[in-house]
N, C-alpha and C positions, 0 to 999 in steps of 0.2 A: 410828490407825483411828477412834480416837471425833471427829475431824475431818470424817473420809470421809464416815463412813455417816450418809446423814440419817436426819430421823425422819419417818416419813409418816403425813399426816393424811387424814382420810376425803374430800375434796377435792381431793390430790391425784390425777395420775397416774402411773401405773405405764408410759407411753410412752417406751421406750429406757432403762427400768430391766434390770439382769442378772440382779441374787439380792434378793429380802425376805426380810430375818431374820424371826422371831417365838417368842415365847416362849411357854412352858405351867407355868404355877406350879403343878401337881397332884402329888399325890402318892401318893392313895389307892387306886390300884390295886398300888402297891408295900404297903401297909397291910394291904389284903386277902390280898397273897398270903404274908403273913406274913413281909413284909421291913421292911430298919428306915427308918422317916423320914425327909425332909429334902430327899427331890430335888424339892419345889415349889420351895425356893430356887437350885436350879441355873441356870435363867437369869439371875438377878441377877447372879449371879459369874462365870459364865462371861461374858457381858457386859462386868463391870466388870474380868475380864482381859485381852477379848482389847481393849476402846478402850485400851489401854495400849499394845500393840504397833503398831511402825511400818509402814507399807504395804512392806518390803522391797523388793529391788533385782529388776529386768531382767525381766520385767516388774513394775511394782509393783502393788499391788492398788489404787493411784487410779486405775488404765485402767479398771479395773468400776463400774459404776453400782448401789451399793448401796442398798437401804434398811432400816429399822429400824420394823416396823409396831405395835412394842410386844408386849404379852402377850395373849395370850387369857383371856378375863376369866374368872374360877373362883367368887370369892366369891357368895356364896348361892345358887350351881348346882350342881346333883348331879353326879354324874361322868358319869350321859350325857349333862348337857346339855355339859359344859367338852366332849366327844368331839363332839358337832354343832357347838359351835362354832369347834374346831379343824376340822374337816370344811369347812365353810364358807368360813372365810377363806382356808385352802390351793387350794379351785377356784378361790376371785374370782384368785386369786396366778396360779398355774399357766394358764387361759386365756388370761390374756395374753401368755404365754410367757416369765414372768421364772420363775427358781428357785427352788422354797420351800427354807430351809434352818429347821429347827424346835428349839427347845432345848427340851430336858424338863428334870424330868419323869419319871414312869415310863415305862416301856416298852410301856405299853399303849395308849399314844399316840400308836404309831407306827401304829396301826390304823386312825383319821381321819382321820389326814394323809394315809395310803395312799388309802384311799378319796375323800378331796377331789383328790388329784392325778390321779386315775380319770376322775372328774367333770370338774376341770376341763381334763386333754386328752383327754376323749372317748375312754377307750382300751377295746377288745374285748375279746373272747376270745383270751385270748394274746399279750395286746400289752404286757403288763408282767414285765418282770425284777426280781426283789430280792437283793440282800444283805443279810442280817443279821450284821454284825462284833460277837461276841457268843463268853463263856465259858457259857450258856445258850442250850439248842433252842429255849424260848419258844414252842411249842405244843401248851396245857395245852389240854383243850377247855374248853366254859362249863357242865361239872357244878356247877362251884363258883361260877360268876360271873365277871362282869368281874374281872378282875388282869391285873398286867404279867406275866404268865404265858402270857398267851391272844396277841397280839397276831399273832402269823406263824398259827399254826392261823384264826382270825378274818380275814386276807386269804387266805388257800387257801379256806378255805371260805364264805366268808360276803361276799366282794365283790362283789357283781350285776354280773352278766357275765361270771364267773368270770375277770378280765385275767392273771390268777398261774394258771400251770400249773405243778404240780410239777417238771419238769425246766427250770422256768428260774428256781428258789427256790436259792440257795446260804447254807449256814451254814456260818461259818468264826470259827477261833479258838475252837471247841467243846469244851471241857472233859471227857472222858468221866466222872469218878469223879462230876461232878457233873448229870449227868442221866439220865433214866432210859430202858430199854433199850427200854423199850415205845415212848416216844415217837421215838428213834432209830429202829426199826426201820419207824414207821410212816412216818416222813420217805422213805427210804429205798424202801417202798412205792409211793409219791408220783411217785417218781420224782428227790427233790430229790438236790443233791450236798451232802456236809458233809466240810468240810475239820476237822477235828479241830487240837489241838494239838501234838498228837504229832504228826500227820502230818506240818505242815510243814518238821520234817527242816531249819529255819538255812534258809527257803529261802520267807520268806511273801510279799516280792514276788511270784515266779513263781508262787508256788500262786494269789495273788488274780489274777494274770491267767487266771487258769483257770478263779476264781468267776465273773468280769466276763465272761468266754466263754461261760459258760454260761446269767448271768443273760440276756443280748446278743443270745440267738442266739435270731435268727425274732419280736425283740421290736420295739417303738417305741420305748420308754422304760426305764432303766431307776433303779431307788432304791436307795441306800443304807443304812441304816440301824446308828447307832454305840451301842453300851451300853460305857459308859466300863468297865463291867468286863471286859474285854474284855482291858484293861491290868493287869500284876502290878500287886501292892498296894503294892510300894514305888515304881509311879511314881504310883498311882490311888490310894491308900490310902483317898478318901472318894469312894467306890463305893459304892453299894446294900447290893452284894453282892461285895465286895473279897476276891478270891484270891493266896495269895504267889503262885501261879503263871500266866503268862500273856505277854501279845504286850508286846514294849518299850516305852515310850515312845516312841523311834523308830521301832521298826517301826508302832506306830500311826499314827503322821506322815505314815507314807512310802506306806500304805496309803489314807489320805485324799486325799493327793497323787493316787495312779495311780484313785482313784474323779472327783478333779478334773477330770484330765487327760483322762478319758472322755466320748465326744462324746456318748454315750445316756445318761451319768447328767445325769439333771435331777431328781431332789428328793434331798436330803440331813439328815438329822437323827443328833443327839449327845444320848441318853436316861443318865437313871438318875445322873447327878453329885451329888454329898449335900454340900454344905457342911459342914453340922452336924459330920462322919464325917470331914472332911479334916483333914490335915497341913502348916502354913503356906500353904496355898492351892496347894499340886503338884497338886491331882486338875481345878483350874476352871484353872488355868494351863495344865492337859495338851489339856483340850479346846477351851482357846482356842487351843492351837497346831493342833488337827487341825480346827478349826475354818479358821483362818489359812492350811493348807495344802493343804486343800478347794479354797481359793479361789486358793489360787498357781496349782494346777494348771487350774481352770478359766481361769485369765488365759492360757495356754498353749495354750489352743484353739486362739486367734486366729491 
């Protein structure tokens, strides 16, 4: 893959490109919310896992036209400036109709990018779907501030145009013991759907064709959005915020895949990978595969 995907320069064009990668070396909204360090480095490695893997068979992934637009710059910017300038780059991306796909990073990242992809397809009231594949609700409000805490409450409420309507917000792979009843019930309120862990009952293909139904319906577009913890700790182990309990490795995979293979998902991002926190590299190897499998699925449009 490190063949495949170019690297694109401010001169180039994005004319009959597929997907732009980009990355977000931040971390400090996981700091604020009182989580531990380390997912500024998640794109490097995730990166440096997935140019290792080969474009696979039938279709391969050298049928996509990728590129690689680098990182969004962080050093000596605050974290609102790194959020406008991830904001930024994801509309120039999205107007032209290629796919942003974004590596974090916290999770509070996912908030800019939602917002630039707004921007850059002009979407309304209503015209956005999300999934959050997440063992966290992740909408804290902003009593306390920016954190990767706020990021899904920040697109419900805080998107101009309001494009996210509660009942086409799904949370799934939702850990009950680990969040709290107020925010669940407010989700809930909303109108949103949460697929819990327990819920899925051996059975999380068909439930995420349920989220995808629901993010889908009456929308334009819909987003993805991955927190590697999402995955037990013994496939994610350098996670954020790593649980023994949680979605497989494979079923993360496979999950990726059916958000690929979806004609309305058009932005996708993989938050919250901790190097520092990993285990011989399983947790950037994991979401270079659901990174890898994103895109099998998208080649399967065609």
């Amino acid at each position: 893959m490190g063949e495949i995907v170019r690297p694109f320069s401010p001169d180039s064009s994005l004319d009959g490109v597929d997907v732009a990668l980009m990355g977000v070396p931040e971390d400090r909204g996981i700091r604020a919310n009182g989580g531990r360090e380390g997912a500024r480095l998640g794109p490097r490695f995730i990166r440096k896992a997935f140019y290792r893997l080969t474009p696979g068979f039938r279709p391969p992934l050298s049928d996509l036209s990728i590129v690689d637009v680098g990182d969004i710059r962080t050093e000596g910017k605050t974290l609102e400036e790194v959020h406008e300038g991830t904001r930024s780059v994801v509309a120039a991306v999205a107007s032209k109709g290629v796919i942003p796909i974004v590596l974090g990073g916290g999770h509070d990242l996912t908030y800019p990018g939602l917002h630039g992809f707004v921007d850059g397809l002009g979407l309304g009231e209503g015209e956005l779907g999300v999934i959050n594949v997440d063992s966290h609700l992740d909408v804290r409000d902003m009593s306390h501030g920016l954190t990767s805490g706020t990021p899904f409450f920040r697109i419900l409420e805080e998107l101009p145009g309001k494009p996210l309507k509660g009942r086409n917000f799904a949370e799934f792979g939702i850990q009950e013991l680990h969040n709290s009843p107020w925010y669940y019930q407010w989700l809930r309120d909303a109108g949103a759907s949460i697929f819990t862990l327990k819920s899925l009952q051996g059975r999380p293909m068909e439930t995420f064709l349920q989220a995808l139904q629901a993010a889908g319906e009456g929308t334009r577009a819909v987003a993805v959005s991955v927190d590697i913890d999402a995955a037990r700790s013994t496939d994610a182990p350098g996670a954020s915020a790593s649980n023994p309990n949680g979605l497989s490795a494979q079923d993360l995979e496979k999950v990726a895949y059916l958000a690929g293979r979806t004609e309305r998902v058009r932005f996708f991002d993989i938050m919250e990978t901790s190097p520092p926190l990993d285990v011989d590299g399983r947790t950037s190897a994991l979401a270079a595969a659901v990174l890898f499998w994103f895109l099998k699925g998208l080649c399967e449009r065609r």
